[in-house]
C-alpha positions in Angstrom: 93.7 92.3 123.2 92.7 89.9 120.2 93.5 86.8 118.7 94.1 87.0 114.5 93.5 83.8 113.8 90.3 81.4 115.9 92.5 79.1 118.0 95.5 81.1 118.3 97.2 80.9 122.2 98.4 84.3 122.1 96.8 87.6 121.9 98.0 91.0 120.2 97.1 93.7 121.7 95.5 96.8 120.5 97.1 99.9 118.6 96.4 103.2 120.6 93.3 104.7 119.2 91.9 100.8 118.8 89.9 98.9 121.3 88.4 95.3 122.7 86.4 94.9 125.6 86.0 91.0 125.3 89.3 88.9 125.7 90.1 86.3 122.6 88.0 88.6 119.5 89.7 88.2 116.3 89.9 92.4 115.6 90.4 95.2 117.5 87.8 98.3 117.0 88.3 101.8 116.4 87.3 104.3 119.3 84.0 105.9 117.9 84.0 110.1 117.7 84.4 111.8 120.7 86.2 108.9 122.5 90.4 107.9 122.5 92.6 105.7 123.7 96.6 106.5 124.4 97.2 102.8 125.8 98.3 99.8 124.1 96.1 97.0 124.9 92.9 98.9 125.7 90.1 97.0 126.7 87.9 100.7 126.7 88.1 104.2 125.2 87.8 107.5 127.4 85.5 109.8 126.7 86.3 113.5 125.9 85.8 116.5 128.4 82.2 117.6 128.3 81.3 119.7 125.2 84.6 118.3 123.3 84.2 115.8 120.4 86.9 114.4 117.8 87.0 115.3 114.2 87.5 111.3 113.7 87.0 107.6 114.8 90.8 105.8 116.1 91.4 109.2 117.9 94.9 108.5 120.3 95.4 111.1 123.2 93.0 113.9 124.1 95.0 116.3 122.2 92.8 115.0 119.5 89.4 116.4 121.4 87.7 119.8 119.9 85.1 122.0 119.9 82.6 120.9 117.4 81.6 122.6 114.3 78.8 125.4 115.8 80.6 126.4 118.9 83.5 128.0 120.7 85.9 128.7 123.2 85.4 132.1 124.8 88.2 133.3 127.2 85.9 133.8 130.5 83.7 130.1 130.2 87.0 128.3 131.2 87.3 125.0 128.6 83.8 124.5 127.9 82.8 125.0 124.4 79.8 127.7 123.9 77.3 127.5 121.2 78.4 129.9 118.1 76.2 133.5 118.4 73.4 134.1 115.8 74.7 135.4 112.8 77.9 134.2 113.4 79.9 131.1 111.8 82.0 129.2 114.1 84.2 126.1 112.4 84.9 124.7 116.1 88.7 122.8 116.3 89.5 124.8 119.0 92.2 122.0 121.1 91.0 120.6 124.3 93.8 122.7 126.8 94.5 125.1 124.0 95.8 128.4 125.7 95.7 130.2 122.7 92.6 132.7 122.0 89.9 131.2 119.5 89.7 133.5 116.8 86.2 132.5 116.2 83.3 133.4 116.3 83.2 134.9 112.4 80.9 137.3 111.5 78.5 135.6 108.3 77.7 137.5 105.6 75.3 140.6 105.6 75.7 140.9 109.7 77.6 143.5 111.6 79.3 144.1 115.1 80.9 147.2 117.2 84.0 146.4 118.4 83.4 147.1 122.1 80.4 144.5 121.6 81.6 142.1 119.2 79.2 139.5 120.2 75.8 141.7 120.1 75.4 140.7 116.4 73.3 143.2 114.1 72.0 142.5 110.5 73.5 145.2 108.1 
């Protein structure tokens, strides 16, 4: 919660994504990358699973946490995001409880897989 104006009685509280630990502050501030906050009035942000990050500050719900840019999701490590193969491009984005497959990792330029082994990565 904050106070707008120095001297004001009442307190507003904070916007979901928005934060203040100490009591009578005239703002509220964002939660940093890789934190969020779904609650009104929170005096804290939560942290995202381990290995998850958000692509920006104010982030609301943990729908918002992601695999960073240079990693993955692969369907057998559970929802821990993996470090992207050499020679392979991985955007990250992949949604925190995202059932779906991760269509990454992406082959970069000039490199070459089999598809029974798409993640033993050869140079062409």
């Amino acid at each position: 919660r904050f106070a707008d104006m120095r001297g004001t009685v009442t307190c507003t509280a904070c916007e979901p994504g928005w934060f203040q630990a100490v009591e009578g502050k005239t703002a509220c501030l964002r939660c940093p990358a890789g934190r969020y906050t779904s609650e009104l009035g929170s005096s804290r942000c939560q942290a995202c699973p381990a290995s998850y990050t958000t692509n920006f500050d104010a982030s609301t719900g943990i729908f918002h946490c992601v695999c960073p840019r240079g990693t993955y999701l692969p369907m057998d490590f559970g929802q821990e995001c993996q470090p992207c193969p050499r020679g392979a491009f991985c955007p990250g984005g992949h949604g925190y409880g995202n059932a779906s497959v991760d269509e990454t990792p992406l082959l970069m330029p000039g490199m070459m897989s089999m598809p029974e082994e798409p993640f033993s990565i050869y140079t062409c």
